[in-house]
C-alpha positions in Angstrom: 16.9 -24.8 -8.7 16.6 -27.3 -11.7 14.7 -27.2 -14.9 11.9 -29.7 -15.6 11.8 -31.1 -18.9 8.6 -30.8 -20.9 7.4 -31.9 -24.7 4.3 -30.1 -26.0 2.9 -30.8 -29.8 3.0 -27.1 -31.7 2.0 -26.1 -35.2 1.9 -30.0 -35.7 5.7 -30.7 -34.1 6.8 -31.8 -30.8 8.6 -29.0 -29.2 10.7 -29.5 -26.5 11.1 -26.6 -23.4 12.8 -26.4 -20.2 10.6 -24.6 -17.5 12.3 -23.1 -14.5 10.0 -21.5 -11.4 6.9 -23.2 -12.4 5.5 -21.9 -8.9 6.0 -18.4 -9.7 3.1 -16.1 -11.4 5.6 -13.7 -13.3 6.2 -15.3 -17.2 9.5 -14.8 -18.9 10.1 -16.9 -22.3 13.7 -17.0 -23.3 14.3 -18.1 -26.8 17.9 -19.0 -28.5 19.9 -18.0 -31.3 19.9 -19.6 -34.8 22.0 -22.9 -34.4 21.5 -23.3 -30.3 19.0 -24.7 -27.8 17.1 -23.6 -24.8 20.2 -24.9 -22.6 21.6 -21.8 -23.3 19.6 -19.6 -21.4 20.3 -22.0 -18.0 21.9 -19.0 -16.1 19.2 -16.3 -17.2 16.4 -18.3 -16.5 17.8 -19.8 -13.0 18.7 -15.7 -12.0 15.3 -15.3 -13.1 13.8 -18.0 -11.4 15.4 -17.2 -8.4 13.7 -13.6 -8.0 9.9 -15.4 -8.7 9.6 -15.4 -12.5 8.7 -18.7 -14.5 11.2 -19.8 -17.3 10.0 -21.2 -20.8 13.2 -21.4 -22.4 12.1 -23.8 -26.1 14.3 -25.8 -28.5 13.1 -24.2 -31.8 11.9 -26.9 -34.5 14.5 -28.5 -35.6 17.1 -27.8 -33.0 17.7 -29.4 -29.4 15.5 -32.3 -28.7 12.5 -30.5 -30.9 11.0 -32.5 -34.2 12.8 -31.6 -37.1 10.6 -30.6 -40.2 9.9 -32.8 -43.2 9.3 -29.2 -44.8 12.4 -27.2 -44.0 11.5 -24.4 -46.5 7.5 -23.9 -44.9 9.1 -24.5 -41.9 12.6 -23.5 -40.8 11.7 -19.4 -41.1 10.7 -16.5 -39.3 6.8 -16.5 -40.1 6.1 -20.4 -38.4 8.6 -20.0 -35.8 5.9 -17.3 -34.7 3.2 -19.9 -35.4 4.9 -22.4 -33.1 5.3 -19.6 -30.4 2.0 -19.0 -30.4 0.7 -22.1 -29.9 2.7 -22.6 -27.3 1.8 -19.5 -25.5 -1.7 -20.9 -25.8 -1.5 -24.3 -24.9 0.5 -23.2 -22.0 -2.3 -20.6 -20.9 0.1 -17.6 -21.3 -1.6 -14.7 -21.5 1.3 -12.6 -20.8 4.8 -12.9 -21.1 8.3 -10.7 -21.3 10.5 -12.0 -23.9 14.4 -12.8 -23.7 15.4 -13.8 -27.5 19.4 -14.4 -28.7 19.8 -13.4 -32.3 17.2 -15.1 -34.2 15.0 -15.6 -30.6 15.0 -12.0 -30.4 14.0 -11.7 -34.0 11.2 -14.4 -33.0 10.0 -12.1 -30.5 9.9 -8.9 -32.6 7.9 -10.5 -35.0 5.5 -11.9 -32.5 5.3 -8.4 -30.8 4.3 -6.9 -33.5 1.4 -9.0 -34.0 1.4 -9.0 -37.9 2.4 -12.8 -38.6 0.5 -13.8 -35.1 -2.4 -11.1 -34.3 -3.1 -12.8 -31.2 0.5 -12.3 -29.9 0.8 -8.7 -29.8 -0.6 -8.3 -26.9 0.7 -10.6 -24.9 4.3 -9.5 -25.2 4.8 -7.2 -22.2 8.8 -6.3 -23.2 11.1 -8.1 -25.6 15.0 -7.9 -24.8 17.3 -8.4 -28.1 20.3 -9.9 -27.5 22.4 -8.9 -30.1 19.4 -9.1 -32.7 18.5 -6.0 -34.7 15.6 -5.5 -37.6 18.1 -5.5 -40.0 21.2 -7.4 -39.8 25.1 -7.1 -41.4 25.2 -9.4 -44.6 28.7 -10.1 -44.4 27.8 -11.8 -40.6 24.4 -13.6 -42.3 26.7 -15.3 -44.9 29.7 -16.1 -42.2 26.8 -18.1 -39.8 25.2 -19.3 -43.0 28.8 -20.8 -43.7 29.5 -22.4 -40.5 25.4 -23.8 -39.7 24.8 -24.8 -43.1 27.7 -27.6 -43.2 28.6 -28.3 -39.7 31.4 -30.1 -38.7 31.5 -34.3 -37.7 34.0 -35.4 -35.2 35.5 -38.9 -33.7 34.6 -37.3 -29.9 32.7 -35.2 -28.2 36.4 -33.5 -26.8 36.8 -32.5 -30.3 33.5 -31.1 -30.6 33.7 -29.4 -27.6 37.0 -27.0 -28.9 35.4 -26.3 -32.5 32.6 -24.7 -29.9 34.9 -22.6 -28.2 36.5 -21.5 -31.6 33.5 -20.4 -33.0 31.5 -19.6 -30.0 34.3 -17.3 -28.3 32.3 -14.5 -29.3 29.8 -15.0 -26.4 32.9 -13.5 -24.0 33.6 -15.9 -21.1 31.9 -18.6 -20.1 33.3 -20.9 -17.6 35.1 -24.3 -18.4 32.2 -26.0 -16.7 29.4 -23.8 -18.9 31.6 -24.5 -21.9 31.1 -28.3 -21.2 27.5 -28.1 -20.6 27.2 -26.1 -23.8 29.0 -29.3 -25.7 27.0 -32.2 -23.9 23.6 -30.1 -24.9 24.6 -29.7 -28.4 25.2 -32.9 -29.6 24.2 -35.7 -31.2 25.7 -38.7 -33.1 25.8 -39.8 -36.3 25.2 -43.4 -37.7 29.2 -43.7 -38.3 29.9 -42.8 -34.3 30.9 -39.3 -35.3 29.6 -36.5 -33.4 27.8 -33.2 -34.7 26.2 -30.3 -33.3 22.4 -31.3 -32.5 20.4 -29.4 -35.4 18.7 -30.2 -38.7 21.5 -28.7 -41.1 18.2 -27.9 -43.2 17.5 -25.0 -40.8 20.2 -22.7 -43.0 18.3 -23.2 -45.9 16.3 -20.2 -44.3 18.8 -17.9 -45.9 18.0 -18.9 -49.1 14.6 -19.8 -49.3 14.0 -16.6 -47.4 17.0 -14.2 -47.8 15.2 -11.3 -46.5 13.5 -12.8 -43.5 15.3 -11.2 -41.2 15.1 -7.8 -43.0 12.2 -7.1 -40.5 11.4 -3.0 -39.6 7.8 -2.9 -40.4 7.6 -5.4 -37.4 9.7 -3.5 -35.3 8.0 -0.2 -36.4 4.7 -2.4 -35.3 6.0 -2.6 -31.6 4.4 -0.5 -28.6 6.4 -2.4 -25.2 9.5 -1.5 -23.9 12.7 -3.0 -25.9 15.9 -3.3 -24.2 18.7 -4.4 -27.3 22.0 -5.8 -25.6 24.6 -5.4 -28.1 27.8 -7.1 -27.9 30.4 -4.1 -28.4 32.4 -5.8 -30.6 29.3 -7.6 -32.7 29.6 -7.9 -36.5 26.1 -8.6 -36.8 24.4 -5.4 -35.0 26.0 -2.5 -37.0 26.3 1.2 -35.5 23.9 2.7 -37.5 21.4 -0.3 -37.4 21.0 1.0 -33.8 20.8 4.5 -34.8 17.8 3.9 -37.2 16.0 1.7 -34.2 16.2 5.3 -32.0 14.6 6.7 -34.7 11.5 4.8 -35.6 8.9 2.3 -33.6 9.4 1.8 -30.1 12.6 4.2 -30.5 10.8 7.2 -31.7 7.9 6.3 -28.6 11.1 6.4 -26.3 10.5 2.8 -25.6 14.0 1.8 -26.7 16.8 1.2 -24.4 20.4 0.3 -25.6 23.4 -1.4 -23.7 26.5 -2.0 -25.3 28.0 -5.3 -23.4 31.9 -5.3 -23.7 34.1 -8.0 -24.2 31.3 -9.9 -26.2 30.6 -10.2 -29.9 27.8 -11.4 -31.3 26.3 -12.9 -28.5 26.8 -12.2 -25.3 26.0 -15.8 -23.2 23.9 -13.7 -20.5 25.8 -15.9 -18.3 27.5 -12.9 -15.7 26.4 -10.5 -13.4 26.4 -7.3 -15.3 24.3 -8.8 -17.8 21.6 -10.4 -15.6 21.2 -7.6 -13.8 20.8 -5.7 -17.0 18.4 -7.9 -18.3 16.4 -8.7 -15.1 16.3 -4.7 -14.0 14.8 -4.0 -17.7 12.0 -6.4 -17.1 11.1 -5.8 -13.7 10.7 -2.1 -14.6 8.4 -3.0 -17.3 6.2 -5.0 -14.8 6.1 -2.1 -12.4 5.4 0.4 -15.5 2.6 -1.6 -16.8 1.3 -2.3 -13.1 1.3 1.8 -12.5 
């Protein structure tokens, strides 16, 4: 099964999204991480597909084949990433949808769950899976991804490029040499000297500090009434121990919503690109069909 390319005009920017299983009536949307694009989420959303759900994975604004802003401070933050979701949910008739978000996807989706940037997304979240993505995240991992996607790297070939992914991507555990060359080909674009660079607006990393506390994010998460599954990578610098402890205690934790998998051999993020955790991540969100459905 393949994806079909789409472009759709959200929050006044073309958006660009991948759909996978357009046949099928079960909606997933699977959103990236920070300095990524939908391509990411090829193996999740072709599992997926292949057990009758429907894929939207998007390129946020500014990353992938997605508009970049003229605005990057309005723009390029948590509040009108949730304005761009929601659009697209309803330009795309979604009325109900599980969400799948990587780091700053999942941080996407908790604010859009909780309805209090978008009110007319709360409801339509059925579950929301955090991969690696918390309320509140480690400072010291903000300003090492701050370093690296604020000033990212320009290279003579796409070989080269290639390797600086691995290096800083090795987090994500294993991917396979051929997933590891997809990643490179779908992250790229080139410069006016020939040089290539990963595909995003390096404006997006303003975000930290136009907005250093956007992702400090609890009364959203406190705001949440669906099933949450958080996937975190065991040995993740951004997810902290006690981060996870203080999400068991409060919102869909204290409602015994909350599920928690530690995924080993993974940092911050795991690639949802094996078995264990498709399975993981599939089983959560079937069970939170059938529960709704009882």
């Amino acid at each position: 099964m393949s994806p079909v390319s789409h472009y759709i005009r959200c929050a006044g920017h073309e958006i660009h999204y991948v759909e996978w299983g357009a046949q099928h009536g079960r909606t997933a949307i699977a959103w990236h991480g920070l300095a990524r694009t939908g391509r990411d989420m090829d193996e999740l959303a072709a599992h997926l597909a292949g057990r009758g759900w429907r894929v939207i994975c998007p390129d946020t604004i500014g990353r992938g084949l997605s508009q970049w802003s003229r605005e990057p401070d309005a723009h390029y933050r948590l509040s009108f990433y949730a304005r761009v979701a929601a659009d697209l949910c309803d330009q795309l008739g979604l009325a109900r949808v599980h969400w799948v978000g990587t780091s700053m996807g999942g941080a996407i989706g908790t604010v859009c769950a909780s309805g209090l940037f978008e009110p007319g997304m709360k409801g339509r979240i059925a579950s929301l899976t955090l991969n690696d993505n918390a309320p509140q995240l480690a400072a010291a991992a903000i300003e090492r991804i701050r370093n690296y996607a604020g000033q990212p790297p320009a290279f003579d070939t796409v070989t080269e490029l290639e390797a600086f992914f691995r290096q800083v991507y090795a987090p994500y555990g294993w991917l396979s040499d051929a997933q590891w060359r997809r990643l490179a080909e779908t992250s790229t674009r080139r410069l006016p000297d020939g040089r290539v660079t990963p595909h995003y607006d390096p404006a997006m990393a303003r975000q930290f500090t136009s907005h250093p506390d956007d992702y400090l994010i609890w009364p959203h998460y406190d705001a949440i009434d669906v099933p949450v599954l958080c996937l975190r990578g065991a040995e993740s610098d951004l997810v902290l121990p006690e981060t996870l402890d203080e999400m068991r205690r409060r919102g869909p934790g204290s409602s015994g919503l909350l599920q928690v998998i530690e995924v080993p051999g993974c940092g911050h993020a795991p690639a949802l690109n094996v078995p264990d955790q498709l399975d993981a991540v599939t089983a959560f969100m079937e069970a939170s069909e059938k529960s709704a459905a009882a």
